[in-house]
Structure formats: structure tokens, C-alpha cells
N, C-alpha and C positions, 0 to 999 in steps of 0.2 A: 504494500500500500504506500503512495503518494506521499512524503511528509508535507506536514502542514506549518507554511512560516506564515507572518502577521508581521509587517513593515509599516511604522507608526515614521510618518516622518510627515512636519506640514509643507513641504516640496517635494511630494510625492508624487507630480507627476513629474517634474524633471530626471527621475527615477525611474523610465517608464521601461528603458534600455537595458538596466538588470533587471529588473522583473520579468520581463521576458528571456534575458538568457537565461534565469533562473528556472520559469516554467520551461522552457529547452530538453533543460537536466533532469526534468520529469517532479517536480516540486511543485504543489498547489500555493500560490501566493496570493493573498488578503492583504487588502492594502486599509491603509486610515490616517488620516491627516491632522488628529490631534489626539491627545489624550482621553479628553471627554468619550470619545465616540470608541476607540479602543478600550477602553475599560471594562463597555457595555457590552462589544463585541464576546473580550475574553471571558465575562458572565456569563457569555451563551454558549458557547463552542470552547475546544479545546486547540490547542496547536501545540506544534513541537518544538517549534523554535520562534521568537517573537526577536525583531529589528529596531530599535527602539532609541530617535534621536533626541539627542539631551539639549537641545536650544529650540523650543516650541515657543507658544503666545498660548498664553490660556496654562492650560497644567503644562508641569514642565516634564522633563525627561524623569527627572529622580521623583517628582511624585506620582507621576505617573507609573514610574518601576515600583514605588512603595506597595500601591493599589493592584499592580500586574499579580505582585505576591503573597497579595490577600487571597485572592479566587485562586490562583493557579500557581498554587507555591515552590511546584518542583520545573515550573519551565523553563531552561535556557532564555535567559535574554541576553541579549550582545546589546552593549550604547555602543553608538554612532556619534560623533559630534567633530566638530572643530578646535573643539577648547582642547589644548593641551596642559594645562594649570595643573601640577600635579593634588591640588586640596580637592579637585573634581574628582581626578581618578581613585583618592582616596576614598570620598563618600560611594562613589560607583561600587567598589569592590566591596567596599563595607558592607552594601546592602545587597551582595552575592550575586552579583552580573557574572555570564558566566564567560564575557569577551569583551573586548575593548577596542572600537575601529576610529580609525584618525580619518575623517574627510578632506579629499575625496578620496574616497574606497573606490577599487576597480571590483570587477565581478571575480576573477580568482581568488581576491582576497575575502569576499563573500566565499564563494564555493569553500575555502578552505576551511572556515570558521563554522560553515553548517556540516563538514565531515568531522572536525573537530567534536562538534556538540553531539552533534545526531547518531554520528556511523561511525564512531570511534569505536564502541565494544565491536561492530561488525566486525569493523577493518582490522581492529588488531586481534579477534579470534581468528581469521582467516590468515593474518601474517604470521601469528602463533603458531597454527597446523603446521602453515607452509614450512617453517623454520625444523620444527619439530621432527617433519616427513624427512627431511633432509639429513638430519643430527640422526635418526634412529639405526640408520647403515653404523655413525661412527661409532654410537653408544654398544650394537652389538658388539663391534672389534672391540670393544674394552672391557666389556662384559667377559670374553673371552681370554683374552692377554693380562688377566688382573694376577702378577706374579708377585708383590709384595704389598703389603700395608699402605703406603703412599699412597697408589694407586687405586686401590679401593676407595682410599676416603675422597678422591677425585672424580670417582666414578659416580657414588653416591651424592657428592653434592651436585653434581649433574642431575641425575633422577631426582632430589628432591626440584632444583629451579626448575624443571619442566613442570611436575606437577602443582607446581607453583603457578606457572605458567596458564598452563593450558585447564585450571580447576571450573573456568568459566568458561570452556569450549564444550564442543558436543563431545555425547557418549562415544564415540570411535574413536576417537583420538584418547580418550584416558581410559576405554580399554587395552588399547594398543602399549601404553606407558603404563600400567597395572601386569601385563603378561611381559614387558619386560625386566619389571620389578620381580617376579617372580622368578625368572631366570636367571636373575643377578644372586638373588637369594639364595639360590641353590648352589650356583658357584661358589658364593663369598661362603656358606657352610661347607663346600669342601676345601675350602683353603684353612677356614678355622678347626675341622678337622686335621688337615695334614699338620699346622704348625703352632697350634696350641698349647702342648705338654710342653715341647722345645722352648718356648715363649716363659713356663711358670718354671723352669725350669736354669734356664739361663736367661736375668731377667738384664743382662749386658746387651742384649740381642734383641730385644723386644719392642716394638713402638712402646707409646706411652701406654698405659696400663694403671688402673682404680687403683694400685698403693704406692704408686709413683707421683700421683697427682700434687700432693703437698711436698716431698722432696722437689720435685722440679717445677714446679709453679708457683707453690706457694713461698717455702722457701727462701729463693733468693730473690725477693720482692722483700722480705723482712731482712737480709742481708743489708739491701739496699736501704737499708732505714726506712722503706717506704710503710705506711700503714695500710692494711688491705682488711676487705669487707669479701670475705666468700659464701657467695649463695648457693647453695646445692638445692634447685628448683627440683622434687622428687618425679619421679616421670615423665620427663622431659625432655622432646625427641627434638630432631636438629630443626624440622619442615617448621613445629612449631616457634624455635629460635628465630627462623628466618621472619616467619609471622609477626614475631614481637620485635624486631630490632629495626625495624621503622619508625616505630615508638620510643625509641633512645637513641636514633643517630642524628638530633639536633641537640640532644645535650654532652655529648662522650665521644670520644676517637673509641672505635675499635675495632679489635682485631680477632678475629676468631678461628677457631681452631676443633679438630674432631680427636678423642681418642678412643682406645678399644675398653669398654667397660667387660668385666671379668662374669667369668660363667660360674652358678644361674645369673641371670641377667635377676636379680630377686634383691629389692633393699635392704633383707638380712645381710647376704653376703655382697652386695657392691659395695654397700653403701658405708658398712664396717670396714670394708678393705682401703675406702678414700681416707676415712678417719685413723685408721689404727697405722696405714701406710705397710700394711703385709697380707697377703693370702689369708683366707680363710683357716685354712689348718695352722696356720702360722699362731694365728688367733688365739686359736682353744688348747696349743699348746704353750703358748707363752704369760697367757690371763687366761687360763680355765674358769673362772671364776666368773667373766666377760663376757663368756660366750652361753648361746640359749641353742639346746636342739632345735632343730625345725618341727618336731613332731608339737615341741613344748609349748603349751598355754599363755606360757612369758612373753613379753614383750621382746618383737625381738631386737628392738633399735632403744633400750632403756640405759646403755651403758656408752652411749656416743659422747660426750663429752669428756667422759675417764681415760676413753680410747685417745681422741684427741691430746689428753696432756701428757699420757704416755708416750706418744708418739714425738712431741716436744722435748719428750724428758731425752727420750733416747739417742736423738739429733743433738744435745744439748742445745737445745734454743731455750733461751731464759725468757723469754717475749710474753709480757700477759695476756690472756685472751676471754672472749667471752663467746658463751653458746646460747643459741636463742632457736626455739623451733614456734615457727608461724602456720598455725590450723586455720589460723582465718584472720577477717578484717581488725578484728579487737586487738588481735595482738601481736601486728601489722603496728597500728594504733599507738599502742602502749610501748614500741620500740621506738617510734619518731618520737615522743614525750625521752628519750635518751638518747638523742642524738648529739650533745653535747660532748657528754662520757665517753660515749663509743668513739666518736672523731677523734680522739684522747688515745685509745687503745691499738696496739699494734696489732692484734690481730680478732676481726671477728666473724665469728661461722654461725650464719644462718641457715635454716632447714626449711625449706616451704614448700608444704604439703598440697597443696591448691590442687596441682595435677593431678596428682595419684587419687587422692579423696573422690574429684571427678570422672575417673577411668573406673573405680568402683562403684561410682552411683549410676553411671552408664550401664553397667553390667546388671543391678540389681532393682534398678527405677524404669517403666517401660517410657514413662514420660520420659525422663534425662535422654534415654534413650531414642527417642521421637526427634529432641529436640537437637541432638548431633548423630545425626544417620551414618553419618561417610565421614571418611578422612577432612575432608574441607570445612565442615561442619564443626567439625572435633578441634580444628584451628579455629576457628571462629568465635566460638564460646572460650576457649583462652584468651586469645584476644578481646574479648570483653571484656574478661575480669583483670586484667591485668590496667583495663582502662580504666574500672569502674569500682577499686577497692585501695584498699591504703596501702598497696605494692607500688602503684605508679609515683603516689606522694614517697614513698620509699626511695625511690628510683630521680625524684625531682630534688629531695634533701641533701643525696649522692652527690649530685650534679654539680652543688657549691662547696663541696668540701676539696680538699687537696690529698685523695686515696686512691686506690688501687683497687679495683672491682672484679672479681673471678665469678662468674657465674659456668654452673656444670648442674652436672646432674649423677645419682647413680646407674639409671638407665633408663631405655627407651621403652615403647608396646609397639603392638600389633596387631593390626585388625587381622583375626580370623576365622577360617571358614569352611576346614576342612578337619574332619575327627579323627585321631588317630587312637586305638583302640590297646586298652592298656588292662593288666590285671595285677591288685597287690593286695597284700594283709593289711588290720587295720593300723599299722606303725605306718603307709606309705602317706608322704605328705598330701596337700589338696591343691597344690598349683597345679595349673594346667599345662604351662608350658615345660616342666620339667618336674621329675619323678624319682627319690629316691630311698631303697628300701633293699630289704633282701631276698624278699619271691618274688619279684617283678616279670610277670609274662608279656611278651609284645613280639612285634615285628623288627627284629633287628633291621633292618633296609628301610623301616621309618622313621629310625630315631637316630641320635648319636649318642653312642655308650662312654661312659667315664668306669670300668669295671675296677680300677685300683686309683679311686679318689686320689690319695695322698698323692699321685705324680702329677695329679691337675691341682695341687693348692690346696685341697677338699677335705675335710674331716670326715671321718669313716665314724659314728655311730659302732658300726659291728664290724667285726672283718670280711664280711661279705657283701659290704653294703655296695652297690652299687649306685650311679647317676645315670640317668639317660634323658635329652629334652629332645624338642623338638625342633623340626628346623621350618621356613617360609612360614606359612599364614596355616600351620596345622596347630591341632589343640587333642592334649589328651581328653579320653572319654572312658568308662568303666559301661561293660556290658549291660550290667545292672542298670535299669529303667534306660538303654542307650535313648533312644527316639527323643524321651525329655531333654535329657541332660543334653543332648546336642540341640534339641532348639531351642534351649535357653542359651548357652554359651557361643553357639555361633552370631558372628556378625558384631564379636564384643572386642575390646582392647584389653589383651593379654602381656602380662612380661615374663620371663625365665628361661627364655632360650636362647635361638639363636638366628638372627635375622639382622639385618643391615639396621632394621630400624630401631631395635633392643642396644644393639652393640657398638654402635659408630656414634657418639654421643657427643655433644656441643661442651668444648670449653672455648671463656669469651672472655677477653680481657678489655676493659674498658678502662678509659680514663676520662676524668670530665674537663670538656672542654673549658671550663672556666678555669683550670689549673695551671694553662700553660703560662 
């Protein structure tokens, strides 16, 4: 259909020349020569785009825009005028014009400004594809040639900017980018198959890795005398990162980085492993006292802060620090009420649960569930709360102090959608994405096995305990009531295996730009 423009101008017919090349280009044009009579027009009809000169007799341009955007408050207007005064441009924009043309305007500079307004989502969902259709040849060679670490987190931040990209194009193109997500996931589990024991093993050789994080991040930022603010956002995947850091690159330089978060991908043992700065078995060997089975009722993240000083202790950093974990707004809140202190403190680690709490209510609320269907979706509603809660005033208090900002996470989800089919006694844990006990029946060729934990990092429970998770967008399932239980958990965001999405996890180093 036709777009419909509406050009207010009171020499409007000396205009008579674009209005016709404009009807040309296949556009229905309405013309009106004052205010008055435009106002009444856009009371009756709608249009797409309204032309709207700022030097009339009678209403002028800006009152006349004031009134455009009483009745019809989301329509592109463009002023038109002679005045170049910058105090005009300023009230113009003030009051949300969505373009500004200096007379005389020629008709390209029209045509450009109605593809601008009008046919932008078109044009750039069609330039998107186009780009996309192109890149998918190169994306497969690297999907295939991924021989070290570097290279994966290279590949992956490619897959994320696509669907980044293309989350407002048609179904074909993000299923085409969903099936080679899956590809990549498969490969990147046979890589962290072949070189993951080697990895916990000779940790000289390793990318970065959950108990390297504070040795070489945090660290020598405290060397440096600098004071640093570490957020560990819990379940918090890169696409989303991408999502929020448009929201803090007007106030921070920075620089961002991916590293490989430690298997299970589970905030028992990531998230112990960033704080304690060693492997899991490391753990419960060295603080038995620290560590919580996984079968156990205990909390399992109630000894993070002990970890953390331990782990200062044994660095010898004398640096004081403070631990704060944020469940919500309140207490978001009641840390900006200490922002004084903490600006004071060399080092302080925050924990905000925001994410994860949402990745569960997804799972067990059908509404939450409704209201983030899909991955975009799922971005979305973070992106909200991070606009709409005393994390952003968090992030704005930052901004004027003179600190060091690490934001990470312990790991990433997964939307998934396919059951893989498991059988264990009742010591076997209740995560979906990974499984560990000692009658464990399943399909070896679905899973990936950890059979002697202790060379992957892993505390063995029993000596037979074994580990097994899953790999892409599968999820365990018990025979017992199968049909339920997979259609409750399908279609949900899972963590504890192994996927690009769980694994490849955002670290971000900002600084605020008012520091320089």
C-alpha cells in the first residue's frame, strides 16, 4: 500500500513540482496550506509521514507540530523552513520532529528523508539478509576450521551480531542462523571434549578460565592502585551484554572480552571457582568445610565471600574488600545510600541475581513465560530492567567516580528443545543440563562423560561417581511421566552444560569516561 504524506506548507503551490515527482514514486500526497486546516485534516485520516513548514501566518510550524502530536502522536514529521537559528532547531527537536530540511529542498533530499522515516526497517531488513546470505558461506569455513580458543570466541561473536542483527527480519533468515548455531555447537563440544582435561590440567596452556579471573583481571588492576567494582551479573550470556552496552557507552570507555566458564556451567561450581580462584575439587579439598554437595539442601553459594578472602589471603593481597549480593531493587537501593565508602574501598564484588531469578520464573510462570517467548524476547525484558531499576542508577553513580568496572558473569543458558533421556537413583542431582551420580543409564553418543571427575577439576562424592551433561539445545528427561516433564521443560533457558552460549561468557572492563 501507497504511503501517505500530508505537506503543510502556505506556498504550497509553488511546490506543485515535488508533489508530483513524489506521486511518481508511487506516494499519495495531501497537501494544506496552513495549520488550521491540517490539524482538522490529521483529526480525520491518518498519514505516514506529514511535511511541515515552520514560517506560516496564522499557526505557526511549532504549534502546529505541538497539535500534529496531540491526535497522531507516533507520526514522523520533518520541518521544513529557512530559518537556520540554531534556538529553532533546538525547540524543533525538542518537540520530536523526526527530520530537519533547510529550504530550498530539492526532491532527492525529500525522497531521502521519506526512506529514512518510512522504509528504513524495510530497507535495512533487506540489506541485513542481503549481508547475512553473503557472510553464511564464510561463517560455515569457520565453523569448521575452529582449531583453538581465539577462534571460537571470534566465531561466536559473529553469531551473536547476526542475530542481533537480523532478530527483526523474517522467519528464514533466523532459521537459517538458529541451524547454524547448532552446528557451531556441536563442533565447539567436540573441541571442549578433545581439550578440556588438558586445559584443568595444565592450567599454563589454557585460555582464561572461572579461577583465573581474579589472578589476571582483577588483580593487577589492584597492583595498579586502581580501585575496582566487580559485578558478577549471574546468568548472563554475551547477546545479552551486547543488548545492555548501549546503555553505558555514553558514560565508560570499554573494552570487552569472552572467556571459557568451567564445566557444569552450574553457579555452584562456576561461580565458587571465580571467587575461590581454583577448580572445584580444589575446593573441597583445600576448605572442606566450604564446600556443599550438590545433592545437599544447603545453600550452595552461602560461603562466597570466605572464599573471596581466602583467595586474597593466599595471593597475599592485603587490599580490603566488600561483598554485597543484589536480589532486587531494594538492595540495589541501599548500596547507592554507600557509595561514598565503597568509592573508598579497593576492592568491591557484587553479585546480581536479576538474571538467573528470571531464567527460573521463565521456567516455572507460564505468564513470564508468554511474556519472553524467544531469545529476543528474553533480551528484551533485560533490557528493561536494567533501564527500569536501581542497577542503571548503579551504573550512572559509576560513571563519576575515578574506578575500574569488571563486569562477568558465572555462566551462560540455553534455550532448549530436544530431551535426552536419562536414568538414576535418588542421590542423582535435578539439573537438566548435567547429571551426576553412580547408576547413571543413558546414551553414551548423547552426552559427554566426565567418568574420573578428579582429572576434570570435579569432586567425586563416591569413587564411582561419574559427570555427564549435555551438549547444543538438549535437556535431560527421566522416563518416569516422560511426555510431562518434557513439555514442561522444553522451550525453557537451561544452564550446566555445554554450549557456546553457557561457556563463552562476557568479561567487560569499563572505565568512566569522566575519569580521564
Amino acid at each position: 500500500m501507497a504511503a501517505r504524506l500530508l505537506w503543510i506548507d502556505d506556498e504550497i503551490d509553488m511546490l506543485r513540482a515535488h508533489v508530483m515527482f513524489l506521486e511518481k514514486k508511487g506516494y499519495e500526497v495531501y497537501t494544506c496550506n496552513n495549520g488550521s486546516d491540517a490539524l482538522r485534516r490529521c483529526a480525520a485520516e491518518p498519514f505516514d509521514l506529514i511535511l511541515l513548514d515552520e514560517n506560516m501566518p496564522g499557526l505557526s510550524g511549532l504549534e502546529t507540530l505541538q497539535g500534529i502530536k496531540e491526535v497522531q502522536p507516533d507520526v514522523p514529521v520533518v520541518m521544513v523552513t529557512k530559518n537556520e537559528e540554531e534556538d529553532l532547531m533546538d525547540q524543533a527537536i525538542g518537540a520530536q520532529i523526526a527530520d530537519y530540511l533547510i529550504k530550498p529542498v530539492n526532491p532527492n533530499q525529500i525522497l531521502l528523508t521519506l526512506k529514512k522515516n518510512i522504509h528504513q526497517r524495510e530497507i535495512v531488513s533487506e540489506a541485513t539478509q542481503s549481508a547475512y546470505s553473503r557472510a553464511f558461506g564464510e561463517l560455515q569455513l569457520q565453523i569448521s576450521d575452529n582449531a583453538d580458543f581465539e577462534k571460537w570466541k571470534e566465531l561466536y561473536k559473529r553469531l551473536v551480531y547476526w542475530e542481533l542483527q537480523l532478530s527483526e527480519t523474517d522467519v528464514p533468515m533466523m532459521e537459517m542462523l538458529a541451524a547454524q548455531k547448532e552446528e557451531a555447537n556441536r563442533e565447539f563440544a567436540r573441541f571442549i571434549a578433545k581439550h578440556y582435561e588438558h586445559w584443568v590440567e595444565s592450567p599454563e596452556d589454557r585460555p582464561l578460565m572461572s579461577p583465573d579471573v581474579f589472578k589476571k583481571c582483577v588483580f593487577p588492576l589492584l597492583r595498579d592502585g586502581r580501585k575496582v567494582f566487580l559485578l558478577v551479573l549471574d546468568n548472563f550470556r554475551y547477546d545479552q551484554w551486547r543488548t545492555l552496552s548501549r546503555e553505558l557507552a555514553d558514560g565508560f570507555d570499554i573494552d570487552e572480552d569472552l572467556f571459557l566458564g568451567i564445566l557444569p556451567t552450574a553457579t555452584q561450581y562456576a561461580r565458587n571457582a571465580i571467587f575461590a580462584g581454583l577448580m572445584p575439587a580444589d575446593i573441597k579439598h583445600m576448605y572442606p568445610h566450604l564446600w556443599v554437595e550438590d545433592t545437599s539442601d544447603e545453600g550452595k553459594n552461602q560461603h562466597e565471600e570466605e572464599l573471596i578472602r581466602l583467595q586474597l589471603e593466599r595471593f597475599r593481597r592485603k587490599e580490603r574488600f566488600t561483598y554485597h549480593k543484589l536480589n532486587d531493587s531494594m538492595a540495589a537501593d541501599r548500596l547507592l545510600g554507600q557509595m561514598t565508602q565503597l568509592a573508598e574501598t579497593p576492592l568491591n564484588v557484587l553479585v546480581v541475581n536479576f538474571i538467573d531469578i528470571l531464567s527460573h520464573a521463565r521456567t516455572e510462570s507460564r505468564m513470564v513465560r508468554e511474556l519472553a517467548p524467544d531469545e529476543a524476547a528474553y533480551r528484551s525484558i533485560t533490557l528493561s530492567w536494567f533501564r527500569h531499576t536501581a542497577v542503571k542508577d548503579l551504573f550512572r553513580a559509576l560513571a563519576e567516580l575515578d574506578v575500574d568496572i569488571l563486569i562477568t558473569t558465572d555462566h551462560g543458558s540455553i534455550y532448549v528443545d530436544t530431551p535426552v533421556k536419562v536414568i538414576g537413583d535418588r542421590q542423582v542431582n535435578t539439573n537438566l543440563r548435567y547429571k551426576l551420580g553412580r547408576n547413571l543409564s543413558y546414551n553414551p553418543k548423547e552426552v559427554f562423560e566426565m567418568k574420573q571427575p578428579a582429572r576434570f577439576g570435579l569432586p567425586a562424592p563416591n569413587l564411582s561417581t561419574a559427570y555427564i551433561y549435555t551438549t547444543g539445545r538438549r535437556f535431560f528427561a527421566y522416563p518416569n511421566n516422560y511426555n510431562h516433564y518434557v513439555q514442561y521443560y522444553r522451550g525453557t533457558f537451561q544452564h550446566g552444560g555445554i554450549s557456546l552460549e553457557e561457556q563463552l561468557i562476557p568479561l567487560v572492563h569499563l572505565r568512566p569516561k569522566a575519569s580521564r
